[in-house]
N, C-alpha and C positions, 0 to 999 in steps of 0.2 A: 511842489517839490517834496515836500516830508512826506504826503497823501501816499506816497508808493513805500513808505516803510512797513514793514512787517506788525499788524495791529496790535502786537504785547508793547513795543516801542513807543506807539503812535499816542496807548493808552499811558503810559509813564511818561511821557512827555506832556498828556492833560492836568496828570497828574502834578505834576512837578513845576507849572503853569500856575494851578488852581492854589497852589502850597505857596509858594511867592506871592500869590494876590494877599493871600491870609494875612500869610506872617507881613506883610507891609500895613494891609488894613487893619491887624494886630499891633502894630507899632505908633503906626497914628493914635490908636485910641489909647492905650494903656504906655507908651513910651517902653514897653518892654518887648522881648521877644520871645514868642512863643512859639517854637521851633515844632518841638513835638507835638503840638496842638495843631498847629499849621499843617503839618504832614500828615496829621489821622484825618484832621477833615477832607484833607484835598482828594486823599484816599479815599474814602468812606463818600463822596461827595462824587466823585468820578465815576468811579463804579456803581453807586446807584442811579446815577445818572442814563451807563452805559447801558444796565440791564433795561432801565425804565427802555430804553432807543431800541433794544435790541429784540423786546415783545413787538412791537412796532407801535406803538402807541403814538399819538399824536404830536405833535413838536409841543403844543403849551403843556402838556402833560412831561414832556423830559424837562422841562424849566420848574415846572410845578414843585416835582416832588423831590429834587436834590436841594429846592430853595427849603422846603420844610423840614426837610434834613440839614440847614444852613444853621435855622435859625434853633433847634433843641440844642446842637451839637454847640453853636454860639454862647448859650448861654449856659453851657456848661464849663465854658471858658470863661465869660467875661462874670457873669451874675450881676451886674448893673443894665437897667435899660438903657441909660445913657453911652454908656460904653459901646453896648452890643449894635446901637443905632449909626454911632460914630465910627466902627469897625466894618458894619455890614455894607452903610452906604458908601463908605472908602474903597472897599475891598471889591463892590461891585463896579465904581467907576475904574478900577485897575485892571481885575479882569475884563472888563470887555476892552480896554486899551490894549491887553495882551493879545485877545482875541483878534483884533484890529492889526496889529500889526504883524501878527504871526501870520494870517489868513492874505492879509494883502501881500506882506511881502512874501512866505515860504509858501504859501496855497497851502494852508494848513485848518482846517475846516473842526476839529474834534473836540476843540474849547466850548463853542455853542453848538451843538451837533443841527440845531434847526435854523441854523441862522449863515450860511453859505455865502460868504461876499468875495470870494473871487470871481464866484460862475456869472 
């Protein structure tokens, strides 16, 4: 259903996805909210994502290197390992629930771009 949107859309809607997971996986660890840290990573994090998918590189390679872009950008927010550990693995189990339900329910696939579970 969303798959037929127009790709600037498709991509602010990853985007705006990825920023939600943050700032919730930001709130479990540090009990604050980091709004504009949420949205630069989600930003910063989508798009290099996109471009990694759009060389055509191999699906572990678009997971690869938006997560190494996760964890600099991580710790430029959190600066604790503990923190950054209780954020990253929060924020991953959310996002792929977002993924999961977005994909099942709207057939919306650009969360994990190698990871298709409507088809």
């Amino acid at each position: 259903m969303l798959n037929f949107l127009p790709g600037p859309i498709q991509l602010d809607i990853a985007i705006l996805a990825t920023a939600i997971a943050w700032s919730l996986g930001f709130f479990i660890a540090d009990r604050r909210a980091h709004l504009f840290a949420s949205l630069a990573i989600g930003c910063f994090v989508v798009l290099i994502g996109y471009s990694v998918a759009s060389l055509g590189a191999p699906p572990w390679l678009v997971i690869a290197v938006p997560t190494a872009c996760d964890f600099l950008l991580l710790w430029y927010v959190m600066r604790t390992r503990r923190k950054m550990a209780i954020a990253y693995v929060s924020t991953w189990i959310i996002y792929v629930a977002l993924h999961v339900l977005l994909s099942a329910g709207l057939r919306y696939d650009y969360l994990i771009p190698p990871w298709h579970l409507h088809a």
